[in-house]
N, C-alpha and C positions, 0 to 999 in steps of 0.2 A: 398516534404519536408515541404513547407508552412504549409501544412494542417496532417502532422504527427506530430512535435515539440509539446512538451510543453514550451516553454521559448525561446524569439529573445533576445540573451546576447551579445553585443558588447561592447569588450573590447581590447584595446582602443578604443573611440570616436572621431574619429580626427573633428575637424569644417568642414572636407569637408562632412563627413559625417552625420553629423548634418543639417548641411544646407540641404541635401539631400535628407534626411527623412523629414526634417519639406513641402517644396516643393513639394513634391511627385514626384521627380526625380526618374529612374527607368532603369539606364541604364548600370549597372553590376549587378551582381548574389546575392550580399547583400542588393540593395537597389531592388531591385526587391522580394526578399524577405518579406522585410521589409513591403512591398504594399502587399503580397499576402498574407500573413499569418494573423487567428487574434486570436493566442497565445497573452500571455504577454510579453512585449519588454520594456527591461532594457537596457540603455546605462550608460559606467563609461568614463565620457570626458577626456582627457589628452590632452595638447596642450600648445605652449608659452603663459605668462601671461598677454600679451596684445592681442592676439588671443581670448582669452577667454573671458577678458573683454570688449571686441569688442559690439557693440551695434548692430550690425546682428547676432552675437552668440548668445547675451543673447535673441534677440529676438526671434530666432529658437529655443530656449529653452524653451523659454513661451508658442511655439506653440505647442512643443511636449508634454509638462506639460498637456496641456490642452486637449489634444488625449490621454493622460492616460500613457502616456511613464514616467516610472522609472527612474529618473536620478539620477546617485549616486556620489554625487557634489565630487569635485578633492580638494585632500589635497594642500597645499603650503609647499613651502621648494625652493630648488635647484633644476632647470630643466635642462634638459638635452641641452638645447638652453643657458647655462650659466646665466639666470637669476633667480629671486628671486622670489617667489610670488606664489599663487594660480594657478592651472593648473597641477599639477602632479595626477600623477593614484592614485584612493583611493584605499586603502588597501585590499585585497584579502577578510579577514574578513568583510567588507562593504558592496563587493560586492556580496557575497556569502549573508548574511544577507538579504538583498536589494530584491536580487532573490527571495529566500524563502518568504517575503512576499508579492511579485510581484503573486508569485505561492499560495498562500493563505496557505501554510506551515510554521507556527509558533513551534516555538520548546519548545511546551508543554509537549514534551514528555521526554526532556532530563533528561536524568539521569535513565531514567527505561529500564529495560529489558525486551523485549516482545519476548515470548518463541507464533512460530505459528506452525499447522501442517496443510497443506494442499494436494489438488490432492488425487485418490484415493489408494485405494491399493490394493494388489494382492494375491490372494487366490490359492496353486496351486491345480490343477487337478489330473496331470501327469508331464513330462518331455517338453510338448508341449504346454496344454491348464492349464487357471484360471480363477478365479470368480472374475472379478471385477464389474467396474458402468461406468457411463457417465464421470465421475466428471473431468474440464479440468486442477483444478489446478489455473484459474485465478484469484479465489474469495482470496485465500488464497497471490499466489505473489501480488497482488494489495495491498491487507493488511500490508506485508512484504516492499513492498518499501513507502508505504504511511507513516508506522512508522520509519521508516529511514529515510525520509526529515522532521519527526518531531524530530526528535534528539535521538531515541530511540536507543539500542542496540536490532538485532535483530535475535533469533535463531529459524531459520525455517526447521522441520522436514517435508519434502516431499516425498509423494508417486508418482510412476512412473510417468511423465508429459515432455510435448515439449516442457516446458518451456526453457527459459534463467533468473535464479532468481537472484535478484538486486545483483549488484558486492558487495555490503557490507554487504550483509545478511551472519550468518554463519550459511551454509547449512547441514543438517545431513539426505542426501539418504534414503531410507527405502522401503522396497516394503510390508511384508504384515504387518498384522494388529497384529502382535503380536512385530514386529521389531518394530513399530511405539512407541510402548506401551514403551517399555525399552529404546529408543530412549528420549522420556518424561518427564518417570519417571527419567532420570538419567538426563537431563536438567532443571527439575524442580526446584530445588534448588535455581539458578543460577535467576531464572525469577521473575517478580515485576506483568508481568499481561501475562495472559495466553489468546490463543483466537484458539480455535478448529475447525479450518472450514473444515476441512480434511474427504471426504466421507471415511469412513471406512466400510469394510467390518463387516456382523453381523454375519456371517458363516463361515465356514471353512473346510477342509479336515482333519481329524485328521491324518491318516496314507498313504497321496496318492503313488501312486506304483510307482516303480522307472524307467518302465518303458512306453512308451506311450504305451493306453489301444485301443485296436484293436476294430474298430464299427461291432456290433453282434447282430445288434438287439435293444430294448429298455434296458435304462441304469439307474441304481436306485443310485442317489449320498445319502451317512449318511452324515450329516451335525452336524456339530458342531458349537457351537456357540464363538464367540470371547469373550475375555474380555474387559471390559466396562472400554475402558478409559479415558471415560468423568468419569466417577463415581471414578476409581483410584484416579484421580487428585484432584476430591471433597471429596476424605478420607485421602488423605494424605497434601494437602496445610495448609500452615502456612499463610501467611496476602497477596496471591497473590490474584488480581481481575480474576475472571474464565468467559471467555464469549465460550459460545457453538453456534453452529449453528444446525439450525433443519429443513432441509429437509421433507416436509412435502407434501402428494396429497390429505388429506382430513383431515376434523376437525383440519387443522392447528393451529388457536389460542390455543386450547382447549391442544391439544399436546403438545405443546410451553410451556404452562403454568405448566403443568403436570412437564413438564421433568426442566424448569424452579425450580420450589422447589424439585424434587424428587431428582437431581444430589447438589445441594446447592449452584448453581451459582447467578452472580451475575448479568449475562445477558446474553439474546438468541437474537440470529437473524433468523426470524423465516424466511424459503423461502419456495416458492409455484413452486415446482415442474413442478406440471401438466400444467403449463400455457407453450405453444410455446414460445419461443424466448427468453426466461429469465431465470435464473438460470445453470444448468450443460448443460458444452460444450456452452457456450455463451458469448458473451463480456457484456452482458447486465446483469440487476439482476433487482427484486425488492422486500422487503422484510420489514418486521417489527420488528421494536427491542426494544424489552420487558425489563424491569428492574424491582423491586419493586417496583419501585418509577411512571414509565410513560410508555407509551407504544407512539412509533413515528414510521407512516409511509414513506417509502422511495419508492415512486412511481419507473417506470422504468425510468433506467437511468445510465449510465456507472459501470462497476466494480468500477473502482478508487474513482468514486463520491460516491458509499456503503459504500466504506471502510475509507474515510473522515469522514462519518458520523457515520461509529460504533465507530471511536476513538473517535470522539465529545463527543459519549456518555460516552467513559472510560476517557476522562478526566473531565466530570462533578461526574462521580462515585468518582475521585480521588480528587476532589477538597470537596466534599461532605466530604469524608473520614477523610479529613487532614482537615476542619474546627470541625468535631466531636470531632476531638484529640486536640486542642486547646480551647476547649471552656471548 
């Protein structure tokens, strides 16, 4: 558990446990924790008002300050000990606040709606087999909960995937690449920035049989092509920011940049396929992201930490945007 968490949030902080942690005491399951983990660690102290202002408190406090521990100081009021004074739980909102940017999630994002489509999708054959990809799905939920701790509203269209996607996202299922498309389009509306990370299928079966097809030999599939719906979305948006992503095993920048102005986005996150360990079916990525403006690479380095960093980018687009309109 130490080394799975993002975030040690204790609440309440009694002074035993203060003391605890300042000490490097380690002799139950939270203070043991506490040592083994090196997440970020928020404490909200609550405790009588002479407890508190105890001069081994405050001084366990200075030690934790000083380790980088969050402390999210106690309102005054009426304790639950019948006195008066500083030492009561801070406010939910504090500490929720506190967290977020203990966790380096500022709520840049509030107020916009971020419409994502991830994982890939499904092409059928038959009744049995389809034509999909690698794609796991994690580029896209990393993205989907990254803009949810920044305040965003977040509607993520998802192709087949083992995911579990963030309890706040509103999720809209989808398997192929034409359900995604109508999935979008009818979500569009609703959305302030768009971000397609979703491997879509280029192909398709136009009429497959309805029943499974019996092996006889060598088998010739007609293929069809999907429709482009990175390119929908750049003919029919009104003032939403559109980030694509582009899976690429050769001439990648050149690609990027192509599809960069030929869709009329406002940003690609270009990825390199062909390299082991990074990209689809990976927890890892690393990738470049292109704008008009800059071009920033993102060495390897966790999904979560990509997807930090492409919203970095859509909030400097957005801040960019909203200084144009005032000047």
């Amino acid at each position: 558990m130490a080394q799975s968490i993002d975030a040690l949030l204790v609440v309440p902080a009694t002074a035993d446990v203060l003391a605890k942690f300042a000490q490097g005491v380690a002799n139950d399951f939270l203070t043991t924790l506490y040592l083994a983990t090196t997440a970020p660690v928020v404490v909200a102290p609550a405790m009588n008002v002479n407890m508190w202002e105890h001069a081994a408190t405050q001084q366990n406090l200075g030690i934790l300050r000083k380790r980088g521990v969050t402390i999210v100081e106690p309102g005054s009021g009426y304790l639950a000990c019948g006195m008066t004074g500083p030492g009561r739980l801070a406010e939910n909102e504090a500490v929720v606040a506190a967290t977020l940017q203990a966790l380096g999630c500022s709520q840049d994002l509030a107020g916009e709606t971020v419409l994502i489509t991830a994982g890939p999708t499904r092409e059928k054959i038959d009744p049995v087999r389809y034509l999909t990809n690698r794609s796991s799905g994690r580029m896209g939920y990393a993205l989907a909960e990254a803009a949810l701790r920044r305040g965003a509203r977040v509607l993520l269209v998802s192709g087949p995937t083992a995911l579990n996607p963030p309890a706040a996202a509103e999720v809209t299922p989808v398997e192929t690449a034409s359900q995604m498309l109508d999935s979008v389009l009818r979500l569009l509306p609703e959305a302030s920035i768009v971000i397609k990370t979703a491997a879509v299928a280029d192909y398709t079966i136009a009429n497959p049989p309805k029943q499974k097809m019996k092996r006889s030999g060598p088998l010739i599939l007609e293929l069809d092509p999907t429709q482009d719906i990175l390119g929908e979305i750049a003919r029919r948006k009104t003032s939403q920011l559109v980030i694509g992503f582009a899976a690429e095993t050769e001439n990648g920048l050149d690609n990027a940049r192509r599809k960069l102005a030929s869709k009329s986005l406002d940003a690609i996150v270009l990825n390199d396929v062909s390299r082991e360990g990074v990209g689809f079916d990976s927890d890892s990525n690393a990738v470049t992201i292109m704008t008009k403006d800059e071009t920033v690479d993102v060495p390897e380095t966790t999904k979560w930490d990509v997807a930090q960093r492409v919203l970095d980018a859509v909030v400097r687009m957005k801040q960019k945007l909203l200084a144009l309109s005032r000047a």
